[in-house]
N, C-alpha and C positions, 0 to 999 in steps of 0.2 A: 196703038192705044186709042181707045175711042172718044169721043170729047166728055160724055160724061165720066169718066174716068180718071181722064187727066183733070178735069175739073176737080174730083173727089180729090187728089193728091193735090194739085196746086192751089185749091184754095184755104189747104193747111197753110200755119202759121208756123216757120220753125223753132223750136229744131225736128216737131211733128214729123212736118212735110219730107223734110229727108231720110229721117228713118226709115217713113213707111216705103219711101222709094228705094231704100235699101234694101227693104224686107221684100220686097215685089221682087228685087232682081235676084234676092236668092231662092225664094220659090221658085221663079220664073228657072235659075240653074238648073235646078235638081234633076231634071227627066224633061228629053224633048216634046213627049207627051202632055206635060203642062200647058193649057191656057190657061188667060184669066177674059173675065166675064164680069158685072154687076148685078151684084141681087140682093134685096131690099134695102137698097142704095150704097155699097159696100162691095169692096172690089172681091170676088168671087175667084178662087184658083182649080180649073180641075181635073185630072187625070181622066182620059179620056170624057166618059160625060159623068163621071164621078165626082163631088165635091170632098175636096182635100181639106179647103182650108178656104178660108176666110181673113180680111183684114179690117181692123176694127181701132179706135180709140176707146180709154176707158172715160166714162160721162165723168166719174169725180177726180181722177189721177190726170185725164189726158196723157195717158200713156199709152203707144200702139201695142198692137196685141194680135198673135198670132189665133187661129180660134180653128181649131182642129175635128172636124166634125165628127171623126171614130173615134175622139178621144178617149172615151169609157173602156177602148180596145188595147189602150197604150198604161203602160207603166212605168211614167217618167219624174221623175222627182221635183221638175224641173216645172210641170205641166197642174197648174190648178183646175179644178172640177168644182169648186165652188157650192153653188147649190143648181147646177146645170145635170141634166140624166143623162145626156149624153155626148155632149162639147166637154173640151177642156181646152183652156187659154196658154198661150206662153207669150208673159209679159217684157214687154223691154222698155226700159229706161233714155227715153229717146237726146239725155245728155251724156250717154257713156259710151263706148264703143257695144256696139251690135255681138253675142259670144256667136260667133258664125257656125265655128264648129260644133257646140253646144246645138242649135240651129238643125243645120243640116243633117245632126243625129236624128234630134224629133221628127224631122218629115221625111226622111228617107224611110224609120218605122212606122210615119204613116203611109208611102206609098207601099210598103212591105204586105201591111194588109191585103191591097190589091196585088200585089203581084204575086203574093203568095196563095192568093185566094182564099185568105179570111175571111175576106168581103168580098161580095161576089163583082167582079167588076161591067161596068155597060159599056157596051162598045157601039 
């Protein structure tokens, strides 16, 4: 992990800080193809040089939040669109347990995309 990164998560307050460290290590499961990266100051996940996902707090909740950049691509119930065109969020509650399974549905259908060729993948 790189310093600015570990900065990003250790300078959360918890129960923040843990979540989101929780949520990194299940993105980070999903596919050996996963890294993670920073970009516009937020830790960045990507299947090959595609962005999957993003990790984020919300400014008035301070609740982390998964933030799926094909989201418009997914049809999950699970998954808000907001008034975004083309992200959609999956919110967690960072004093309840993490729904994992719930979880690793959403981003498995988001790496589906790419491996299905939905979205065309870069390699």
């Amino acid at each position: 992990m790189s310093e600015e990164l570990h900065n990003y998560y250790f300078n959360k307050e918890e129960p923040q800080r843990s979540c989101l460290l929780s949520l990194r290590h299940i993105i980070l499961e999903q596919d050996p193809q996963i890294t993670e990266t920073q970009k516009y100051g937020m830790p960045c996940f990507c299947y090959y040089k595609n962005i999957l996902c993003y990790l984020w707090t919300d400014k008035k909740t301070d609740y982390p939040y998964v933030l799926l950049t094909e989201g418009k691509l997914l049809d999950h119930p699970n998954l808000e669109q907001g008034n975004r065109s083309r992200m959609k969020i999956f919110t967690v509650d960072p004093t309840q347990d993490i729904p994992i399974v719930l979880l690793e549905e959403i981003l498995q259908s988001g790496l589906d995309l790419y491996r299905k060729g939905i979205v065309k993948v870069k390699k």
